[in-house]
MDTraj code that builds the backbone (N, CA, C; nanometers):
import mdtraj as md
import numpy as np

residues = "UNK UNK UNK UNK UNK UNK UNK UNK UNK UNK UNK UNK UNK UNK UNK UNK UNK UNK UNK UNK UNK UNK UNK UNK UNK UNK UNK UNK UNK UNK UNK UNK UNK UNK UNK UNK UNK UNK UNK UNK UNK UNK UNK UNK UNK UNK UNK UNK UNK UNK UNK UNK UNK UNK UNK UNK UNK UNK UNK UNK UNK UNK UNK UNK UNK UNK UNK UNK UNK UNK UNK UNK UNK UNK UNK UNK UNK UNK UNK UNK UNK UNK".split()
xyz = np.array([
    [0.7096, -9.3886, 3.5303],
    [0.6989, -9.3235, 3.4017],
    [0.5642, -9.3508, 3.3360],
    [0.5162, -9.4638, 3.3382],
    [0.3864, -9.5197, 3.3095],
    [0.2667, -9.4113, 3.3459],
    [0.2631, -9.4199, 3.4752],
    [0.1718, -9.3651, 3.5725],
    [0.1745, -9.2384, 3.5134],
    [0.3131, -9.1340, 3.5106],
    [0.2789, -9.0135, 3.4330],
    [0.2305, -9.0400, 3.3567],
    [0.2650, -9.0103, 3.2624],
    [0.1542, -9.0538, 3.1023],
    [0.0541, -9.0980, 3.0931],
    [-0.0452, -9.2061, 3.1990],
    [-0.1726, -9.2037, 3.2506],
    [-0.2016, -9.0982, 3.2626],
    [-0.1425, -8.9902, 3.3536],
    [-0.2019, -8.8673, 3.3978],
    [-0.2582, -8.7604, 3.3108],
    [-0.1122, -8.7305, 3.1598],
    [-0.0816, -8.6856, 3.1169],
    [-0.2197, -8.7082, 3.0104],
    [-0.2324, -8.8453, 2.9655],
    [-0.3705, -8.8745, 2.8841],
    [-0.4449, -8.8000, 2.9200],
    [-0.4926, -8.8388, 3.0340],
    [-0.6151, -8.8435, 3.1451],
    [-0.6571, -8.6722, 3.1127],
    [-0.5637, -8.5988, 3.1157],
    [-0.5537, -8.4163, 3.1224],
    [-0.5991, -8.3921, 2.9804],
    [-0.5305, -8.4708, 2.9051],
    [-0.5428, -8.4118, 2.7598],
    [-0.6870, -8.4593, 2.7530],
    [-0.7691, -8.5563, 2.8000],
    [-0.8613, -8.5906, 2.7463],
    [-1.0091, -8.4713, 2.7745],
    [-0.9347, -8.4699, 2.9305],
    [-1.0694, -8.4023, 2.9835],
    [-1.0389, -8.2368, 2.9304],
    [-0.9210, -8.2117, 2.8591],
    [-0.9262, -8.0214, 2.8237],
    [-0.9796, -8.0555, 2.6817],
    [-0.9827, -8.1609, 2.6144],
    [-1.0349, -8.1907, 2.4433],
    [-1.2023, -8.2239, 2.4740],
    [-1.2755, -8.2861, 2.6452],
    [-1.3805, -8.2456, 2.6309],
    [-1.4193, -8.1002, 2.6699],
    [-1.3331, -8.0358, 2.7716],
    [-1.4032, -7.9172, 2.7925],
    [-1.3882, -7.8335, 2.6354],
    [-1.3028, -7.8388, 2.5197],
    [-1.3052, -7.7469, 2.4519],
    [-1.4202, -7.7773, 2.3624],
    [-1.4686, -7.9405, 2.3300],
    [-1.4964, -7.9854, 2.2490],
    [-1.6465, -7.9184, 2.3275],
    [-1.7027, -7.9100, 2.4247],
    [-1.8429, -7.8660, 2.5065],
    [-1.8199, -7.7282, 2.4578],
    [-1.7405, -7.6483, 2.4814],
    [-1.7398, -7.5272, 2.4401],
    [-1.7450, -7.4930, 2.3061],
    [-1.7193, -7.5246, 2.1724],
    [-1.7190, -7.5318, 2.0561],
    [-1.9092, -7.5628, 2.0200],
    [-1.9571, -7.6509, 2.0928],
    [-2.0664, -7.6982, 2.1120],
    [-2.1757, -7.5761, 2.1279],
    [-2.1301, -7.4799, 2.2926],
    [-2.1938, -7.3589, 2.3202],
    [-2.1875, -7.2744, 2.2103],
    [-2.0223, -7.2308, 2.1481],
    [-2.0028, -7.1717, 2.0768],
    [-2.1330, -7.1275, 1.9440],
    [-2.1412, -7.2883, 1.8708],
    [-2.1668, -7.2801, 1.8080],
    [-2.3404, -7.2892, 1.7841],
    [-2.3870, -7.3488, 1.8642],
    [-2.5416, -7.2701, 1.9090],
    [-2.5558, -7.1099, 1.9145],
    [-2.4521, -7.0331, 1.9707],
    [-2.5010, -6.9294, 2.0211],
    [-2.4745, -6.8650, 1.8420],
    [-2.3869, -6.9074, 1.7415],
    [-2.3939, -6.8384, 1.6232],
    [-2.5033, -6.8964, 1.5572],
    [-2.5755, -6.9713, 1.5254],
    [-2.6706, -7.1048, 1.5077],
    [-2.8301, -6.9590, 1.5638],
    [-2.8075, -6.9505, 1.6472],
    [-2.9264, -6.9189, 1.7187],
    [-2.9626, -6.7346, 1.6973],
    [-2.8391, -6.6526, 1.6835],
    [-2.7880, -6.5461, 1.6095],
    [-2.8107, -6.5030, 1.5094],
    [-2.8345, -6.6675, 1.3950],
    [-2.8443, -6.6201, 1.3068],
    [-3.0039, -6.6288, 1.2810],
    [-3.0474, -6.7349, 1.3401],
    [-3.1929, -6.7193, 1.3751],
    [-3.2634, -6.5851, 1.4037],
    [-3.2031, -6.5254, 1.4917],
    [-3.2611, -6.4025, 1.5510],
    [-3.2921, -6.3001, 1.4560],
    [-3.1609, -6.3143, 1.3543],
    [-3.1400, -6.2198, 1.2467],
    [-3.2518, -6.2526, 1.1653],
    [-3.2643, -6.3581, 1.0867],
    [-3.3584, -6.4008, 0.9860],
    [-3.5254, -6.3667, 1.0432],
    [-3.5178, -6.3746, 1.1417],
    [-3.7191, -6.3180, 1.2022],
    [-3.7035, -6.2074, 1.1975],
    [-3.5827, -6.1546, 1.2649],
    [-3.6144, -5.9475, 1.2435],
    [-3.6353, -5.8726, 1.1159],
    [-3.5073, -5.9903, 1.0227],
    [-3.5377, -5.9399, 0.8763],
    [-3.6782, -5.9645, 0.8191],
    [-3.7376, -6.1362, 0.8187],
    [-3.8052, -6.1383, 0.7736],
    [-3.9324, -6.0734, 0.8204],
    [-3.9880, -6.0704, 0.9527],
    [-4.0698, -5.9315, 0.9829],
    [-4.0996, -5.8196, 0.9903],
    [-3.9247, -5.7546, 0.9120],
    [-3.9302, -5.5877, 0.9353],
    [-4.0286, -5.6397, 0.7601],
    [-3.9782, -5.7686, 0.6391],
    [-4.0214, -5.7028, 0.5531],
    [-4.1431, -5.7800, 0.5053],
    [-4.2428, -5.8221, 0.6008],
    [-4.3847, -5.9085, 0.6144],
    [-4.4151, -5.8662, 0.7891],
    [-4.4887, -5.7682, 0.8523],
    [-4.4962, -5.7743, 0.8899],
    [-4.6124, -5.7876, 0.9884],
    [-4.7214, -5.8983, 0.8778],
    [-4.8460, -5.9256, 0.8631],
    [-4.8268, -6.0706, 0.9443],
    [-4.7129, -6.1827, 0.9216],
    [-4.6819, -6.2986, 0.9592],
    [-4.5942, -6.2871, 1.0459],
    [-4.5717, -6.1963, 1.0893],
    [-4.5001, -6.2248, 1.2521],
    [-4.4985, -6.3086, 1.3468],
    [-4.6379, -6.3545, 1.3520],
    [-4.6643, -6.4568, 1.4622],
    [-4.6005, -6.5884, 1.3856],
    [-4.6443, -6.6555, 1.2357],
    [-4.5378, -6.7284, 1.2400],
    [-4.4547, -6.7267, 1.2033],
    [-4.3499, -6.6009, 1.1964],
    [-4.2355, -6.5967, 1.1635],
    [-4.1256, -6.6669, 1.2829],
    [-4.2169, -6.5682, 1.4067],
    [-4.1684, -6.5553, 1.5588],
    [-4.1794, -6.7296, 1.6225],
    [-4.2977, -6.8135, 1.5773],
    [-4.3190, -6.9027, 1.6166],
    [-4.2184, -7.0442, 1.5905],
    [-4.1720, -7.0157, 1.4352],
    [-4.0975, -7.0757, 1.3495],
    [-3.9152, -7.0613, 1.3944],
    [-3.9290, -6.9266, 1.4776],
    [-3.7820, -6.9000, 1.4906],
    [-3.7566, -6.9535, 1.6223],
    [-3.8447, -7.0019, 1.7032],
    [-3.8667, -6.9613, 1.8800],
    [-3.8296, -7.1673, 1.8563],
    [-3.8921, -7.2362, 1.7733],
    [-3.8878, -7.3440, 1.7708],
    [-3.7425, -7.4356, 1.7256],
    [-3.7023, -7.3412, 1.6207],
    [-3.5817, -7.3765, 1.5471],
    [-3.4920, -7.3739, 1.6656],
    [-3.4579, -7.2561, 1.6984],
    [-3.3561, -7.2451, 1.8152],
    [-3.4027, -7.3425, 1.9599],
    [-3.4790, -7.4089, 1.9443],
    [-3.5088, -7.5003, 2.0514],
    [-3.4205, -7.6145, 2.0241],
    [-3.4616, -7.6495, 1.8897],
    [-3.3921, -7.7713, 1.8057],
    [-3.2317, -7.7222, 1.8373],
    [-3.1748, -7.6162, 1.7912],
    [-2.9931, -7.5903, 1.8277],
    [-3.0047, -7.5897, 1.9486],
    [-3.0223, -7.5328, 2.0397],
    [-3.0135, -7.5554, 2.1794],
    [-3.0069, -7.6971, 2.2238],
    [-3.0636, -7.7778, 2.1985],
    [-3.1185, -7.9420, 2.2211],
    [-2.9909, -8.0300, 2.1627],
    [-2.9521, -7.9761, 2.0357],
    [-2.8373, -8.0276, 1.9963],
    [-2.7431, -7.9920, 2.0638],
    [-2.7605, -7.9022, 2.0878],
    [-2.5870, -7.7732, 2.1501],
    [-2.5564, -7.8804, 2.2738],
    [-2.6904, -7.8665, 2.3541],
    [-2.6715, -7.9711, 2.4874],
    [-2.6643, -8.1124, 2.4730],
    [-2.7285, -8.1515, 2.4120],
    [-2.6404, -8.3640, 2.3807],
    [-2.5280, -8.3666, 2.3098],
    [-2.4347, -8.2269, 2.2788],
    [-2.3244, -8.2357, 2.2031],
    [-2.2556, -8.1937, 2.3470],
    [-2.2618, -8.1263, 2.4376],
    [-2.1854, -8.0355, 2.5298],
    [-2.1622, -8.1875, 2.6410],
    [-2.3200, -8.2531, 2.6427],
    [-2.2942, -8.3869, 2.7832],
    [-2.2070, -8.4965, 2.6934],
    [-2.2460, -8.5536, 2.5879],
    [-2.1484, -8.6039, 2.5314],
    [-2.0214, -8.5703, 2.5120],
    [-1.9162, -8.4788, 2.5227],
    [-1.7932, -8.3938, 2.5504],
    [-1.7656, -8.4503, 2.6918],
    [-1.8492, -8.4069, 2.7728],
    [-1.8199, -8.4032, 2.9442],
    [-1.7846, -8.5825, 2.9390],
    [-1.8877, -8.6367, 2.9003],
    [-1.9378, -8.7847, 2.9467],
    [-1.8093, -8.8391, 2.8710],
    [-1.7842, -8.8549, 2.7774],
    [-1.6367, -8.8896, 2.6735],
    [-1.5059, -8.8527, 2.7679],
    [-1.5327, -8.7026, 2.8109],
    [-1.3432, -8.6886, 2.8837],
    [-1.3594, -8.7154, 3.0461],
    [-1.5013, -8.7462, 3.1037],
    [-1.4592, -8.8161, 3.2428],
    [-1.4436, -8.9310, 3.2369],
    [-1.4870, -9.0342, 3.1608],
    [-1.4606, -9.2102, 3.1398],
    [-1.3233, -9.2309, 3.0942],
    [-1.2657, -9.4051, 3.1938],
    [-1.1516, -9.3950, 3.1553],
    [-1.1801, -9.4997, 3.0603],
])
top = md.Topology()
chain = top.add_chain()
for i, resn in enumerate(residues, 1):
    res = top.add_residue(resn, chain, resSeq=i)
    for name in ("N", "CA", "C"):
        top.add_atom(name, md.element.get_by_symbol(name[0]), res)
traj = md.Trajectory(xyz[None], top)
């Protein structure tokens, strides 16, 4: 009976990291979306500073991406350790 319920942990842990990695993707890709949005807007209405509008947006979403991923290995790394 023991041994189940080891197992049973063991499952719950590693589907709370895969969701918790996915929530992670998730939420970069709205993060990064909304980025996209804010340069198109702000260049359809300056479209003298484009370059650093484009430069400013290209960087930001580096920063969510960077997070997205030490949030996604931390998930993995948390539900494979026992």
């Amino acid at each position: 009976m023991a041994n189940m319920l080891s197992i049973l942990l063991d499952g719950m842990g590693q589907l709370g990291g895969g969701i918790g990695a996915g929530l992670a993707a998730i939420g970069a890709g709205i993060g990064i979306g909304q980025i996209g949005k804010g340069a198109t807007e702000g260049i359809a209405r300056q479209p003298e500073s484009s370059g650093d509008i484009r430069g400013a947006a290209i960087v930001l979403a580096a920063f969510i991406e960077g997070v997205a991923l030490f949030g996604a290995v931390i998930c993995i790394i948390l539900a494979t350790s026992k």
